[in-house]
Steps between C-alpha positions, in 0.01 A plus 500: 500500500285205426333510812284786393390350181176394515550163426791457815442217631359327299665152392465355162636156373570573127477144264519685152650456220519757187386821458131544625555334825836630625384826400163494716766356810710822410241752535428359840834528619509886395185535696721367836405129484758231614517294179680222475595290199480164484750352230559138408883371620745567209286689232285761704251668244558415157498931423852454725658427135288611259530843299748670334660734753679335758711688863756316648339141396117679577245510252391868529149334376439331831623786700282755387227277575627337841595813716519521823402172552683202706590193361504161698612148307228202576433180332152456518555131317624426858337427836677772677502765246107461487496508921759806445242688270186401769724661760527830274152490438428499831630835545413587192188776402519480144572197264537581096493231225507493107515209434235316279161416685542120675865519491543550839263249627761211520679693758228600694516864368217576319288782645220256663857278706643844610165617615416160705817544687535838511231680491612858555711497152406707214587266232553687193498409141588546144359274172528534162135462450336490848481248817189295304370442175546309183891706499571531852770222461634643175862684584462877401747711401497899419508433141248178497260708654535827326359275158258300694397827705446699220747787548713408179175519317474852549850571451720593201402685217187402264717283265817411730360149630473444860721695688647399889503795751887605543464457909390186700181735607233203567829340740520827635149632532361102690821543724340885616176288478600258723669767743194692570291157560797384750446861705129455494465186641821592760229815606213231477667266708508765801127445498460138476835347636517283157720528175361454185567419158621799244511380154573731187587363139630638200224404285274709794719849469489394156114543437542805799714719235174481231265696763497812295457317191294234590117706498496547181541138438225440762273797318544486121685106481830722388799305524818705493778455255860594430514904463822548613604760734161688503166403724196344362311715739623836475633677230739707463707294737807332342847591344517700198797601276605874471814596328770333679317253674200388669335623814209363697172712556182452721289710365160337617456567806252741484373718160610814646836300514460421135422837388826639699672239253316662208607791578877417603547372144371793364152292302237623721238401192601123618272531811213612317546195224194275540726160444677656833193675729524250775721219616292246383529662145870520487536143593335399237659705302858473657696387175401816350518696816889385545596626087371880609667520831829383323463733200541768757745343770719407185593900464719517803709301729384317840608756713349786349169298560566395831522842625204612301266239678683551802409839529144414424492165750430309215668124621793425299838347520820360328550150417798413789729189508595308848838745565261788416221410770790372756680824434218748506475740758154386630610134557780627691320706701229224592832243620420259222854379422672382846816385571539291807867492705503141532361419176822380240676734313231787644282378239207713455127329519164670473293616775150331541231705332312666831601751745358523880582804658775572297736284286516128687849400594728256284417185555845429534743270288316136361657210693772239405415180433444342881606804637273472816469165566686460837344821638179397423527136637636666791190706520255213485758359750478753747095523536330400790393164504735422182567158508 
């Protein structure tokens, strides 16, 4: 089935570690590449133990980041582990890294000794804070980088203190990053014969998530603050309380969106209120803005609201939990919780977050520890002109 993926083919010699990384490798081998893992002898990828849910000896942790990948045991402290990995790479179209800028350079696999020997790789990588600069040799992880990149500065209520994302989004969001650079250059490289160098960083996607907030900065010098789950852009958009509960609403799309809202809560006279005429106006105003909305939501219960603004495609929603969204009807239709044959225990993972014609194939099940590494050798073996 992989062999009509559009990434079949394609071979991809995997060296990371963690989330960001392994997770960038994984969404190459939904998209059909070969990708192969390359663990150090005994302890493999630290992730293989870390967690708190644990299959048959697995850390379900490093599985739902490592499927469908292959896993081959090298010691690359050792002369023949290194010539092992220059075989792979060899054969290899794609080589991915996270490790921190000029650690690789002993070894002879940083991206400038790859690319002198060979120079048809797409070397691929992932920094805390970038490939150069003042911080490029700084280690970054999700949570470093969400202080230093600004994102818990914006998050958490007014008076809450600074307040951490509850998902590993910038490890998530550089490894989709560092994805679509690794397909460009793979299309590039059709054109010029050559590989290049993909770098994404944390700190980078970090800055990336501030582009709707950022031109006021650059305008008016505004530098946003903790407002909790509302927008400092747009108002009303956030999560107010009715009756049993709170509710989101994005009401600010448009002002004929806003006056649908107006009228859905039954205080039409709140669309003609000159602290509220124009978006700009009930920003400013949003404290007070939030009190009237919830004077009125306050009379009934979520539901009776949600099929009020419903009815008038007014954007709203409940407030879900994990076992909501995994159970909801929607992410069950889209094939977003899989459960491969092989993997232990039929432990379900989630799908990747992009469909091509359809929902992409599983992956398959992540690899033991080592799992691969006589078939690969073989492989390398087996070439012509293999020595």
């Amino acid at each position: 089935m992989s062999g009509d993926l559009p990434l079949a083919g394609i071979r991809v010699v995997d060296l990371t570690r963690f989330v960001s990384g392994a997770y960038a490798g994984r969404l190459l081998a939904s998209l059909g590449a070969d990708v192969i893992k390359v663990e150090a002898a005994e302890t493999g990828d630290p992730y293989r133990q870390q967690g708190t849910a644990f299959v048959e000896g697995e850390s379900a942790l490093f599985g739902a980041l490592n499927c469908g990948k292959r896993s081959i045991l090298l010691d690359l402290a050792a002369a023949e582990g290194r010539a092992q990995l220059d075989a792979l790479l060899e054969t290899a179209d794609v080589f991915l890294e996270n490790g921190r800028p000029g650690a690789l350079v002993k070894l002879g696999l940083d991206a400038a000794g790859v690319a002198a020997r060979f120079p048809h790789v797409v070397y691929g990588s992932i920094s805390g804070y970038g490939q150069s600069g003042p911080d490029a040799e700084r280690g970054g992880f999700d949570l470093i980088l969400q202080a230093e990149g600004g994102v818990m500065s914006v998050t958490g209520e007014p008076d809450s203190g600074p307040v951490k994302v509850g998902v590993p989004a910038l490890d998530i969001g550089s490894a989709v990053s560092c994805a679509l650079g690794v397909v460009a250059a793979l299309y590039g490289r059709n054109r010029t014969g050559r590989g290049a160098h993909v770098a994404a960083s944390l700190l980078e996607f970090a800055v990336a998530t501030f582009t709707s907030v950022a031109p006021s900065y650059f305008v008016d010098g505004e530098v946003p603050g903790r407002i909790g789950s509302h927008s400092p852009t747009f108002a009303p958009y956030g999560a107010f309380r009715a009756r049993d509960g709170h509710l989101v609403i994005a009401g600010a799309g448009s002002e004929a969106l806003w006056r649908r809202l107006c009228e859905v809560l039954g205080a039409p006279e709140l669309a003609e209120d000159p602290r509220f005429v124009d978006n700009a106006a009930r920003v400013r105003h949003r404290s007070v803005l939030t009190d009237e909305l919830e004077a009125r939501l306050g009379r009934c219960d979520r539901a009776h609201w949600l099929g009020l603004l419903g009815a008038a495609k007014v954007p709203a929603a409940e407030v879900r939990d994990l076992a909501q969204v995994l159970d909801s009807a929607q992410v069950r239709h889209l094939g977003l919780v899989r459960a491969d044959p092989g993997a232990p225990a039929m432990t379900p993972v989630l799908g990747v977050p992009l469909q091509i014609d359809g929902p992409l194939p599983s992956a398959g099940r992540w690899p033991r520890l080592g799992e691969h590494t006589e078939e690969i050798l073989a492989e390398l073996r087996s070439r012509p002109g293999a020595r």
